[in-house]
C-alpha positions in Angstrom: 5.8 -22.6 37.4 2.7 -24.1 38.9 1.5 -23.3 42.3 -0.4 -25.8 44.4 -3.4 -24.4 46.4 -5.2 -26.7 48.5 -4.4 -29.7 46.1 -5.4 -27.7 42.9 -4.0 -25.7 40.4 -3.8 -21.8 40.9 -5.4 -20.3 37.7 -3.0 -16.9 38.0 -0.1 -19.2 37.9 -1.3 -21.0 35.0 -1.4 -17.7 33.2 2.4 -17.3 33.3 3.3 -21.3 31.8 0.6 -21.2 28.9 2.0 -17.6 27.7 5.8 -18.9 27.8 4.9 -22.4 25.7 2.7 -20.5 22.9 6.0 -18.4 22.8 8.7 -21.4 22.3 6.2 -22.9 19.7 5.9 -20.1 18.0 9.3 -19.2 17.8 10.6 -22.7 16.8 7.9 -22.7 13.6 10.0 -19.8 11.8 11.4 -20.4 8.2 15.6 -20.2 8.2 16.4 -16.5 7.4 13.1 -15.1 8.6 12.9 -13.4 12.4 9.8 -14.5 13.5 9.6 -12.6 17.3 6.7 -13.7 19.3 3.6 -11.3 19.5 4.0 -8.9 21.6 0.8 -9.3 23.5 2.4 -13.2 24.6 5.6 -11.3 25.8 3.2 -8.3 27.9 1.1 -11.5 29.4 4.6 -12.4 30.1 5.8 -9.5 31.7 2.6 -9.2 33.9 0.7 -12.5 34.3 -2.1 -11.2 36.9 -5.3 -10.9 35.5 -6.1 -7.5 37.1 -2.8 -5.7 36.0 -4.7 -5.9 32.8 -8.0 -4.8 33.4 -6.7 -0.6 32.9 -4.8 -1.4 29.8 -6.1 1.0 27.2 -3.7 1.8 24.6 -4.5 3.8 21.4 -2.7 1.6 18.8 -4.1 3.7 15.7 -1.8 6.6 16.8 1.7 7.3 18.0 2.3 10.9 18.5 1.7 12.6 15.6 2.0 10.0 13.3 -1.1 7.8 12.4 0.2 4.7 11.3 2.2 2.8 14.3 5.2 1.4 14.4 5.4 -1.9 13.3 8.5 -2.8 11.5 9.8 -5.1 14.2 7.6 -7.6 13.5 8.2 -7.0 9.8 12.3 -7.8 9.7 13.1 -9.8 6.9 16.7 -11.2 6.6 17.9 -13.1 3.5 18.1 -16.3 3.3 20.8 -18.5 2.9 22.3 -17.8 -0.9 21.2 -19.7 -3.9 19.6 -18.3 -6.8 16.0 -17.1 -5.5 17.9 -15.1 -3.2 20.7 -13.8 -5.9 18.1 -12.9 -8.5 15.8 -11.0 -6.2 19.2 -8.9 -4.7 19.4 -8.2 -8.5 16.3 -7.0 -9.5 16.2 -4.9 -6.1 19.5 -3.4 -6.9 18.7 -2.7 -10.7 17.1 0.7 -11.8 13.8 0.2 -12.9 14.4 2.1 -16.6 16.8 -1.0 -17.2 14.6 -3.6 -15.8 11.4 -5.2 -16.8 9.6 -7.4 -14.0 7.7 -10.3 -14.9 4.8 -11.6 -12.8 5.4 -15.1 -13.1 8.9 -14.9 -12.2 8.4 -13.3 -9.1 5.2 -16.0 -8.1 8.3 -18.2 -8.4 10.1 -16.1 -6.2 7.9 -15.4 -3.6 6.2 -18.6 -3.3 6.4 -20.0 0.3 8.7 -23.1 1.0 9.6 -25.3 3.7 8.6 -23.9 7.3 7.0 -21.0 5.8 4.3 -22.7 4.7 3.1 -23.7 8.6 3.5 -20.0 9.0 0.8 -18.9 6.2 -1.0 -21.6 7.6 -1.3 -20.3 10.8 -2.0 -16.4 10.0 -3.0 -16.4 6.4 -3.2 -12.5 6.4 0.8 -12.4 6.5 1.2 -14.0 3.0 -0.8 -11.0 1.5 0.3 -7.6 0.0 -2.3 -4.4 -0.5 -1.0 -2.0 -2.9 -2.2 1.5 -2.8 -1.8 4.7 -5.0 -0.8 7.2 -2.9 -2.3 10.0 -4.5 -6.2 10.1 -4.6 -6.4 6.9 -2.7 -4.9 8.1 0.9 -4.0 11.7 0.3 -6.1 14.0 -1.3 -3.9 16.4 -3.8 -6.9 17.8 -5.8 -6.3 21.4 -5.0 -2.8 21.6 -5.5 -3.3 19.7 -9.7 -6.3 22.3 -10.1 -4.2 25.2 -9.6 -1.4 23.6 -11.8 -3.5 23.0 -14.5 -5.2 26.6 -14.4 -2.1 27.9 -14.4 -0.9 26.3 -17.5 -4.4 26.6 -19.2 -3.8 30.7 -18.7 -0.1 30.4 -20.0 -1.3 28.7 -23.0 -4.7 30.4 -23.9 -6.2 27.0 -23.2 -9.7 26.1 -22.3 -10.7 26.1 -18.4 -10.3 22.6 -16.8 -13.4 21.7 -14.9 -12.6 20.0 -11.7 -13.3 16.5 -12.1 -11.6 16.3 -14.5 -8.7 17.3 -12.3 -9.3 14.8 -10.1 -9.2 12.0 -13.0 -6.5 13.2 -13.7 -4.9 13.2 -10.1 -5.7 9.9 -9.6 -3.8 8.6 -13.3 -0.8 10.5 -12.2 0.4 12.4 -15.0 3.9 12.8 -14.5 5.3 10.7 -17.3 5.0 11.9 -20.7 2.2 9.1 -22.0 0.3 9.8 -19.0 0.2 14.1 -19.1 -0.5 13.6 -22.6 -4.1 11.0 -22.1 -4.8 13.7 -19.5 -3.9 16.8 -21.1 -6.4 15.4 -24.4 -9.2 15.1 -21.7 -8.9 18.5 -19.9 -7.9 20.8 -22.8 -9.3 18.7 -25.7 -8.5 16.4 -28.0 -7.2 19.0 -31.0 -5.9 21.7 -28.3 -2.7 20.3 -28.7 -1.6 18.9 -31.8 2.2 20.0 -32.3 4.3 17.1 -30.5 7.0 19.9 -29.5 4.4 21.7 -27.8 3.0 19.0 -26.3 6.8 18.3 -25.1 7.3 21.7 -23.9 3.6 21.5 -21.9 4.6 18.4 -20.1 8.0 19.8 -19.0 6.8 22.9 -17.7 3.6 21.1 -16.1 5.9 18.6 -14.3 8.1 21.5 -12.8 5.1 23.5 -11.8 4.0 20.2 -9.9 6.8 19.4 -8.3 7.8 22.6 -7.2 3.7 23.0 -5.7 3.5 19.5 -3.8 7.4 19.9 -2.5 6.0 23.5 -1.1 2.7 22.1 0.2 1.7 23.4 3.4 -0.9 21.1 5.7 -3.8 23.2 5.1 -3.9 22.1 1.3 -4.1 18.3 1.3 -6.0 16.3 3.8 -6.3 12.4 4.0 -9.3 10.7 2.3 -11.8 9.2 5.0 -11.0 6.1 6.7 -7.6 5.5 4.5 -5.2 5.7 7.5 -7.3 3.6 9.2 -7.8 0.8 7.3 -4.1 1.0 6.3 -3.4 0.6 10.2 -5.9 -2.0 10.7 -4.2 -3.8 7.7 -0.5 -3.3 9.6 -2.0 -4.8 12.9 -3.2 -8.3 11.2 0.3 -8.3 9.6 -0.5 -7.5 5.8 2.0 -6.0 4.0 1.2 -2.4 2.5 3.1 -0.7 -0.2 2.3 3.1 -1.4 3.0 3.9 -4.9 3.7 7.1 -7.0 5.4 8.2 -10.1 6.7 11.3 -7.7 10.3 11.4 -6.9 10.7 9.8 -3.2 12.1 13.3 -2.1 8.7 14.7 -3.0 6.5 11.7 -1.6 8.5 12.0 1.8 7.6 15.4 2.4 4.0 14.7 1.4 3.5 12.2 3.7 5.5 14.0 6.4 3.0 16.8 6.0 0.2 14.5 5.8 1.7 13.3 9.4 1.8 9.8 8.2 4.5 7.8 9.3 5.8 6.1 5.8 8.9 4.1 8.3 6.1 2.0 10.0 5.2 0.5 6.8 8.5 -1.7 6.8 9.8 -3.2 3.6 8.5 -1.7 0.2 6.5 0.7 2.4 7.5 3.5 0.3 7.7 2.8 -4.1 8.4 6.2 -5.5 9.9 6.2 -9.3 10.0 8.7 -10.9 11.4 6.8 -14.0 8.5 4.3 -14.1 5.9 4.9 -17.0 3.6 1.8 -16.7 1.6 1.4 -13.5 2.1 -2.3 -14.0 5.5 -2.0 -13.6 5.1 0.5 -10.5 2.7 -2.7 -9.1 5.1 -5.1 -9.8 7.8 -3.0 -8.2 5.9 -3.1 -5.1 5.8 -6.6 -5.0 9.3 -7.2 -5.5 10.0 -4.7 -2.4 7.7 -6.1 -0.3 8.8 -9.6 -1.2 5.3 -10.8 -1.6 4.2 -12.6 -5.0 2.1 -10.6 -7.3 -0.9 -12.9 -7.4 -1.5 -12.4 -3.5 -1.1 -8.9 -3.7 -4.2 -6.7 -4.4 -4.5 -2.8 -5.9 -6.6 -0.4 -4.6 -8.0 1.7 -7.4 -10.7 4.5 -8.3 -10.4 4.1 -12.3 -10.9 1.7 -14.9 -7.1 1.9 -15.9 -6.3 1.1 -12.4 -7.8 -1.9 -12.7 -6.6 -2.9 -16.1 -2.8 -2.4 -14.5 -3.3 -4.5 -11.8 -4.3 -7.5 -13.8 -1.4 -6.8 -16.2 0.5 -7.5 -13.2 -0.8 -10.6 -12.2 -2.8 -8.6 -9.2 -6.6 -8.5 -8.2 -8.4 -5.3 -8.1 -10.7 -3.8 -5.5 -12.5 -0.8 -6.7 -14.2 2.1 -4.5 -17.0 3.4 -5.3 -16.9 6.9 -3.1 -14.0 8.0 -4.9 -14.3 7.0 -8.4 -17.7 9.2 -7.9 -15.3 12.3 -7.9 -14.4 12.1 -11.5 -17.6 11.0 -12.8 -16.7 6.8 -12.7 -19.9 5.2 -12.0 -19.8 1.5 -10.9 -20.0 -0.2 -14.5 -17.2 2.0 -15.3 -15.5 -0.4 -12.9 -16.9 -3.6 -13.7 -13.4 -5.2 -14.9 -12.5 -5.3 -11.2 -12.4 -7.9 -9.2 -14.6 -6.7 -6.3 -16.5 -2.9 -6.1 -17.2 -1.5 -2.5 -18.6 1.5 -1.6 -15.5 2.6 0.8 -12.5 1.3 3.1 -14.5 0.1 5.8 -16.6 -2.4 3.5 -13.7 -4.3 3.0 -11.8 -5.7 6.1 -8.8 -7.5 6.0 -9.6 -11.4 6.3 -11.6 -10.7 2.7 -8.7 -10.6 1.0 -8.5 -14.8 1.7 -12.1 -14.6 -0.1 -10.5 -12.1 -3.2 -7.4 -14.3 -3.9 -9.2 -17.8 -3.9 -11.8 -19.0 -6.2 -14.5 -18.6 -4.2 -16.9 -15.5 -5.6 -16.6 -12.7 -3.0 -20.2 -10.7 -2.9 -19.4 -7.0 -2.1 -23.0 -6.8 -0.8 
């Protein structure tokens, strides 16, 4: 309460009644069925109102423990709403399996679009309305070694031609897991008229993706490392409320253990943190899925990408694509390979998070 000192206001008082009213307005602003806590550094001014108690506050929030990306899921809750259809049909399509399913980008715009009290929220913190999806292999954790060695191995087994190593990496990056997939990469590695028996091809594939699986389940720390500045954007994404998703085409038994070994802490993330299907051959559909479990529409959601099918993918899913430069380098991409994205940088940290207002909108967002 306020404090009279000589007939005017004490100013450390004051800091404990502004503190308590930005917390009742913000908590009354919330949509029904979302938990909107207050921020946490309202509820620490709180908790110590004096000025100097915070001079010596200097918490590392890019790292807890081991882990890089902080824990952040309690100001990412999400509750369901009260029933009616929007509700019904997304529990659906979250509880169908994705070979059975095909998502549409229009239907979940309609989904996802904001209503009622949720609106005031956007309008407050736009960055919470947004989505950033990014491949988890290439894009955050660098697997190059452990697909070299794979394909070498099956190049010796077959009395096939030496794969040169970017086009490894190219072929990291387009996750060649699925048959369709293994078979684009296989053509560019080995040749176009290596291969040209379907059986064999059939056989190849099988034996490529056991090979895989059996290397990145088996990975040890000293064979992957993270890509520069990936964890850190991710986290600085997570502290302005953005919703990240990583995607893969790896079983989620497999993606675990790479992240675990990776010390990344895929929990903090929250909802849809985590998108591994196995089952999923379109990267549109992966995209999509992400959306869905993040329960953000696809046309505020944008794909990070290295490759021009990256990009393609993401517009076939309603999504805007941002394009890096550094690692599309890797396997020989050059900048007008990417031109069909919708912005080009030259790495993570030429793109902060309030640009992603500037990538959705129609206003023409210059990367230089």
């Amino acid at each position: 309460k306020r404090r009279a000192v000589g007939g005017e206001t004490d100013p450390e008082a004051m800091t404990v009644l502004i503190p308590q009213r930005r917390i009742k307005r913000i908590t009354d602003d919330g949509a029904p069925g979302i938990e909107m806590p207050a921020p946490r550094e309202l509820e620490k001014e709180v908790d110590s109102p004096r000025i100097s108690d915070r001079e010596n506050d200097n918490d590392d929030i890019f790292k807890t423990g081991k882990n890089i990306f902080t824990d952040t899921s309690d100001l990412r809750k999400v509750k369901p709403a009260a029933a009616d259809w929007r509700s019904e049909r997304v529990e659906a399509l979250l509880r169908a399996r994705s070979s059975n399913v095909r998502l549409d980008a229009e239907e979940l715009n309609d989904l996802f679009s904001p209503r009622g009290m949720q609106r005031n929220r956007y309008r407050r913190n736009p960055l919470v309305a947004y989505g950033v999806v990014i491949p988890l292999e290439g894009m955050l954790v660098d697997t190059r070694k452990i697909h070299l060695r794979t394909w070498r191995r099956l190049a010796i087994n077959h009395n096939l031609r030496s794969p040169k190593p970017e086009d490894v990496a190219w072929a990291a990056s387009a996750s060649p897991y699925d048959y369709d997939s293994f078979e684009r990469c296989a053509y560019r590695i080995f040749g176009v008229n290596a291969i040209r028996n379907y059986e064999e091809k059939r056989a190849l594939h099988r034996e490529f993706t056991r090979q895989i699986h059996r290397e990145l389940f088996n990975v040890k720390t000293s064979e992957i490392s993270l890509v520069q500045h990936g964890a850190e954007w991710v986290e600085n994404l997570l502290t302005h409320g953005v919703r990240v998703s990583l995607v893969t085409k790896l079983p989620s038994k497999i993606a675990r253990k790479l992240l675990a070994e990776a010390h990344l802490n895929v929990d903090a993330l929250g909802e849809g943190g985590l998108v591994a299907d196995d089952e999923q051959t379109q990267d549109s559909q992966l995209y999509l899925s992400a959306s869905l479990r993040m329960f953000r529409p696809p046309k505020k959601c944008v794909v990070v990408t290295d490759r021009p099918g990256g990009s393609t993918a993401a517009h076939e899913a309603g999504m805007r694509a941002l394009a890096l430069v550094k690692f599309a380098s890797k396997h020989q991409c050059t900048r007008l390979d990417l031109r069909d994205s919708d912005v080009i940088v030259p790495d993570y940290k030429d793109f902060r998070p309030y640009d992603l207002t500037r990538l959705t909108s129609d206003v023409v967002y210059d990367s230089d």
